[in-house]
N, CA, C and O of each residue as an XYZ file, in Angstrom:
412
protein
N      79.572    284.397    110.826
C      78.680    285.392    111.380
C      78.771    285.286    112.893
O      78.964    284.235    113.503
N      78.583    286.701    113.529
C      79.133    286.440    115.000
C      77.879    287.006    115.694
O      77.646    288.176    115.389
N      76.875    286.339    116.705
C      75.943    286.926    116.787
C      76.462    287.028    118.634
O      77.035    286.038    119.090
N      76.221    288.204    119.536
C      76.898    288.577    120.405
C      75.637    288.989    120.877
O      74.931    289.813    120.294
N      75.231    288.180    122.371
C      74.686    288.833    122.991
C      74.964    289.723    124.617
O      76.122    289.825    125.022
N      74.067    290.179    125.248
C      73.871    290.498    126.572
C      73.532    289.532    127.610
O      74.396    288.839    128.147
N      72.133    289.463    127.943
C      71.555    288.377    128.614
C      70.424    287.851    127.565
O      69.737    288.632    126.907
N      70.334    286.722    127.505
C      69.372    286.113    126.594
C      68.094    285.862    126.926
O      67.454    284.832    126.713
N      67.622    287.231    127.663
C      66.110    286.782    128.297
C      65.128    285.877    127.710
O      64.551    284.945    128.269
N      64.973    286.439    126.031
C      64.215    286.089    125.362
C      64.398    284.740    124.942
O      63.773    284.085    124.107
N      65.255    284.474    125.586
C      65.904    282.406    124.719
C      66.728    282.986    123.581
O      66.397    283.793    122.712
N      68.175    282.218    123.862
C      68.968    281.944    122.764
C      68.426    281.588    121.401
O      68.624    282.055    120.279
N      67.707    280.648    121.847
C      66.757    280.141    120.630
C      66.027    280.977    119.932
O      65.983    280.773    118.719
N      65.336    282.023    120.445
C      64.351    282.626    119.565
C      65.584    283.754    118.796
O      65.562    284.291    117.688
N      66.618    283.822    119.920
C      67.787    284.892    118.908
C      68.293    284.544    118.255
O      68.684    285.444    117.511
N      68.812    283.075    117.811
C      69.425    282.759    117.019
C      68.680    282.441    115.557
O      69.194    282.563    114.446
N      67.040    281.908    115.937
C      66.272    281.459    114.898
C      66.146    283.153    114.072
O      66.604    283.351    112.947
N      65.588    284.009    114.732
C      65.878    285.291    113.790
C      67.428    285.869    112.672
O      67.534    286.416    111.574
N      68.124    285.505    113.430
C      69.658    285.495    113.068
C      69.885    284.813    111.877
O      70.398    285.413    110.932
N      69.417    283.052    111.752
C      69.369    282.935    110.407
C      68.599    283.035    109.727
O      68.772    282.799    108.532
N      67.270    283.485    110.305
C      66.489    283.958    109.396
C      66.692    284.807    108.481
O      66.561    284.547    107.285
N      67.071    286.039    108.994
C      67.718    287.672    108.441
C      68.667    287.016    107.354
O      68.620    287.230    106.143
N      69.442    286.270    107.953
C      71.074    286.387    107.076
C      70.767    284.817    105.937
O      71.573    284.589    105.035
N      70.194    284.381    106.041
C      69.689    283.447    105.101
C      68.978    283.997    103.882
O      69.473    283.729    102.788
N      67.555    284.949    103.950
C      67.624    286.058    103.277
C      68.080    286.990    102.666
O      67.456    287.662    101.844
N      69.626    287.193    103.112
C      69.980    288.067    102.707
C      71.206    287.716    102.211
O      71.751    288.065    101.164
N      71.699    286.746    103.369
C      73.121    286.112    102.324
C      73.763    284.601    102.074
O      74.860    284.086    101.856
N      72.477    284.253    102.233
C      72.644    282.551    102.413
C      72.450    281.905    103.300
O      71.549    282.329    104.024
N      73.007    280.826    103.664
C      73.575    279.983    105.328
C      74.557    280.024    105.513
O      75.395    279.765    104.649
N      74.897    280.433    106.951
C      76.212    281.075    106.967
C      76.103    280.467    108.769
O      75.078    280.435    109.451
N      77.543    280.029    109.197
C      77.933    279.509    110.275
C      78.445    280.757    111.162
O      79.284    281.646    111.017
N      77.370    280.312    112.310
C      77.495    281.436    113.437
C      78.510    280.758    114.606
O      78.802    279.591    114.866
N      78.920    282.108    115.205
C      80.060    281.865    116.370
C      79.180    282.849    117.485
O      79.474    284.044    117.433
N      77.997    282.398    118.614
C      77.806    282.447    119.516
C      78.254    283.142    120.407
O      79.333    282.588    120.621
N      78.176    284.146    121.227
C      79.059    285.070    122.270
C      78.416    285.914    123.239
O      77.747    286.903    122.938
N      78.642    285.483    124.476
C      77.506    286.093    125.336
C      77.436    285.466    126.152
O      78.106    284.477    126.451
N      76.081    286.250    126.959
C      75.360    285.117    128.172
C      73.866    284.871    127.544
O      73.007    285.557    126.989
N      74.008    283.759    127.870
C      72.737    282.510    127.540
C      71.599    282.709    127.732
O      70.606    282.651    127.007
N      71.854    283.090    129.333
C      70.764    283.139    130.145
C      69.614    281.528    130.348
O      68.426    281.222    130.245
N      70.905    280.914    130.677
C      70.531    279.122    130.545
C      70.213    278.854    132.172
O      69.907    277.716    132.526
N      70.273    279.625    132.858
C      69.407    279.351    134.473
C      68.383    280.510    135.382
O      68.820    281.652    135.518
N      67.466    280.262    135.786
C      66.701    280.836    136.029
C      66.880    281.867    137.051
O      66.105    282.805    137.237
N      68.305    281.554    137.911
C      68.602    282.922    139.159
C      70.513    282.643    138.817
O      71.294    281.897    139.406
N      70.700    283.388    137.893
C      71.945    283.177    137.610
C      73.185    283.824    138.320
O      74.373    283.533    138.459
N      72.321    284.872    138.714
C      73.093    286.009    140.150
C      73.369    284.567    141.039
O      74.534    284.270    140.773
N      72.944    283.793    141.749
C      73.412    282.710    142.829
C      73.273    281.369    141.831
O      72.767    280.375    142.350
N      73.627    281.296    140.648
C      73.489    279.867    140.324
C      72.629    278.602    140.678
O      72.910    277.411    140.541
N      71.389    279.265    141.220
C      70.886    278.212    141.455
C      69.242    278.121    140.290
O      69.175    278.400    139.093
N      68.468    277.785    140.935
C      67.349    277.119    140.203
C      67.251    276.386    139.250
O      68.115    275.522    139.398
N      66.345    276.103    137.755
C      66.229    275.146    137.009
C      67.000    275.684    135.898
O      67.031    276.855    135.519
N      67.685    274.567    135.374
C      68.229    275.034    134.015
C      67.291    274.850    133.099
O      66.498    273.908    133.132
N      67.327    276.112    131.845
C      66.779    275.812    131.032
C      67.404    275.015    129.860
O      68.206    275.214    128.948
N      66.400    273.708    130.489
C      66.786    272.585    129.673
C      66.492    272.923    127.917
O      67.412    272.929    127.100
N      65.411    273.123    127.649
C      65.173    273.224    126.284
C      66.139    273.842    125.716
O      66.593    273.375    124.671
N      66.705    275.095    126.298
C      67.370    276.078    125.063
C      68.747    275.325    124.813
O      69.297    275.421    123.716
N      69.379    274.466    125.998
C      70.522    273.263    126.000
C      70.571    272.501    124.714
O      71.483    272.456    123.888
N      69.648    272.035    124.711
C      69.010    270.890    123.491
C      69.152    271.843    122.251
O      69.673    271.503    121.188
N      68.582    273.178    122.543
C      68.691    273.780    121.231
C      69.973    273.856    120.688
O      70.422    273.214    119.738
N      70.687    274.956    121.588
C      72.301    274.702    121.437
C      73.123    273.426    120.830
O      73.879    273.277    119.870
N      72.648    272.643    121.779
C      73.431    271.246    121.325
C      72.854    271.199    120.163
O      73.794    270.915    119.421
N      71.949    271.290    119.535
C      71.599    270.849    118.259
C      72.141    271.559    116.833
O      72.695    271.286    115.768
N      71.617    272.579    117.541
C      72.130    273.588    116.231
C      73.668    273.434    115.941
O      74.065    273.762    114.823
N      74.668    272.900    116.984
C      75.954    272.912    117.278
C      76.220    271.320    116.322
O      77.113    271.299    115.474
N      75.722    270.598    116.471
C      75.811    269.450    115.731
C      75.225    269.364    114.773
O      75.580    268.385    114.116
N      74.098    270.200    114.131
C      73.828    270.183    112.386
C      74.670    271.452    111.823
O      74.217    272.126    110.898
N      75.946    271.748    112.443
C      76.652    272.586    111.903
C      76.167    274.234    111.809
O      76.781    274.993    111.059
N      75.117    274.673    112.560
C      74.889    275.830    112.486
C      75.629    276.820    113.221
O      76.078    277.915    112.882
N      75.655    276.099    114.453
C      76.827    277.229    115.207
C      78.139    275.794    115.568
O      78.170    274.599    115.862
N      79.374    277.358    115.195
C      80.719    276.280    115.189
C      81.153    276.371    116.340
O      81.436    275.398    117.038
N      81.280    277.821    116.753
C      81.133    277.626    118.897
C      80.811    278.063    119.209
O      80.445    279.119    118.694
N      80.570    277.689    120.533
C      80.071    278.811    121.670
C      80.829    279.477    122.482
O      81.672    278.708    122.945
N      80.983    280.899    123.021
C      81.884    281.421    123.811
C      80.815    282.395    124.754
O      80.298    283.485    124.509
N      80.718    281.307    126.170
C      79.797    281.953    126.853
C      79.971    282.480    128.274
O      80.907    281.905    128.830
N      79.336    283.440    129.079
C      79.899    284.432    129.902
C      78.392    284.841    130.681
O      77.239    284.870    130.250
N      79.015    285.152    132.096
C      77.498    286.301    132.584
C      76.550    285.276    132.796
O      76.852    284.308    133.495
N      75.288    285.393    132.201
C      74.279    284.584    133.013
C      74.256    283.169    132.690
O      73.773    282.417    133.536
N      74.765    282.610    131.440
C      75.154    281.358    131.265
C      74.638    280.510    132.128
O      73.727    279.688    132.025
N      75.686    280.966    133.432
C      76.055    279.814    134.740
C      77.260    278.625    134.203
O      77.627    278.221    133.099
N      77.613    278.344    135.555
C      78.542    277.413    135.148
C      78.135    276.011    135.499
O      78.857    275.023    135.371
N      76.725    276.026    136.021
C      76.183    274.742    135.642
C      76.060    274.043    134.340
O      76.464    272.955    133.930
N      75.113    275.379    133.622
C      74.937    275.434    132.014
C      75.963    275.209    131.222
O      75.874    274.574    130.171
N      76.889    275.656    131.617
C      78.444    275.908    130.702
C      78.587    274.268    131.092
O      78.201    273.630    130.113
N      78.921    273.552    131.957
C      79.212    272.356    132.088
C      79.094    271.349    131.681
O      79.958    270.482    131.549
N      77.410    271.301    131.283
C      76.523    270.688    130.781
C      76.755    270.835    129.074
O      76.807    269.960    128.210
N      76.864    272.234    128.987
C      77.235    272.126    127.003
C      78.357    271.600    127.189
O      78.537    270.598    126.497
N      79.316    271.928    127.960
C      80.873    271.226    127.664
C      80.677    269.764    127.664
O      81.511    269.224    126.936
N      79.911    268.982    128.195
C      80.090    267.720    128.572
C      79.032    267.205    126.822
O      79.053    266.087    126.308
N      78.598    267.880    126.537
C      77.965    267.600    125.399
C      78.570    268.070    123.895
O      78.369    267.518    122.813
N      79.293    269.148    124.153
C      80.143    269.781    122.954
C      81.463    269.370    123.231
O      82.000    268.879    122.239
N      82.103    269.400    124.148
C      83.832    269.507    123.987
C      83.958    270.849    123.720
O      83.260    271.849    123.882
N      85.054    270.593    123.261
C      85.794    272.084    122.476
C      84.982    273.078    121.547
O      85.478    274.113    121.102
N      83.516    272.608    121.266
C      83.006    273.324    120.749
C      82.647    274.710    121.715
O      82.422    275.730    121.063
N      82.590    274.803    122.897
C      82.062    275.423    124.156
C      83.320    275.660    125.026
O      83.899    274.846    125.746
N      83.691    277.323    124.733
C      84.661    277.937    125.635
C      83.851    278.762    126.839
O      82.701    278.927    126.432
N      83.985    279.232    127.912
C      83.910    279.953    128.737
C      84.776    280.971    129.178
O      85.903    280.896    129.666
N      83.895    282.152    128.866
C      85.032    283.348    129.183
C      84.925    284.289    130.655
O      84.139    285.145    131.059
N      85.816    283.815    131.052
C      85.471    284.897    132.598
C      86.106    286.012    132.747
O      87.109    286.365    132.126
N      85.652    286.474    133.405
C      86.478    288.414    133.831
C      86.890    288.117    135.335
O      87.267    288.881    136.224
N      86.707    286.862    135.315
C      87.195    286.632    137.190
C      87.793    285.500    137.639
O      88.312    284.763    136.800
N      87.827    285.227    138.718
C      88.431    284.110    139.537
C      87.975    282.653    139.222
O      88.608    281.667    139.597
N      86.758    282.602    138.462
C      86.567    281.222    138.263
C      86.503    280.577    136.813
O      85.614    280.736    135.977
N      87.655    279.810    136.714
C      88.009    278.663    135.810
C      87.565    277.560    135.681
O      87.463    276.797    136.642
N      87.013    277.074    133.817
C      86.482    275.855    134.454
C      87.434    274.683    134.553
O      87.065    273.630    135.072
């Protein structure tokens, strides 16, 4: 299951907990593939301010009880955020850019 977002104002978390909610209901448990921006920092236009730590933890978690198999993240993310799942996922956590910066 591929759940694809925009910006994740609302928390990844609360989108993903609906996600298996719906599809658990309807077609079991089923392993999601993540896609989007996160929206894992608070001024993501300049990369700066606080990361949101919690929704990290969420990610990482759900990523290690096998709920989501990766992440492929973009846009408001940040590449602080992205860093931080990479250093906690590996290869579970790609980053996709439309530009000049590689991680």
């Amino acid at each position: 299951m591929y759940l694809i977002t925009g910006c994740s104002h609302a928390g990844i978390s609360t989108l993903l907990e609906k996600a298996i909610e719906y599809t658990t209901e309807n077609y079991g448990s089923l392993l999601f593939v993540v896609i989007g921006g996160l929206h894992l920092i608070q001024f993501p236009k300049y990369n700066l301010g606080f990361l949101r730590q919690n929704e990290i933890d969420y990610l990482v978690t759900q990523t290690r009880r096998g709920v989501i198999s990766h992440l492929y993240v973009n846009h408001c993310t940040s590449q602080r955020a992205y860093k931080k799942l990479k250093q906690k996922l590996g290869n579970a956590v790609t980053y996709l850019c439309a530009g000049q910066w590689t991680p």
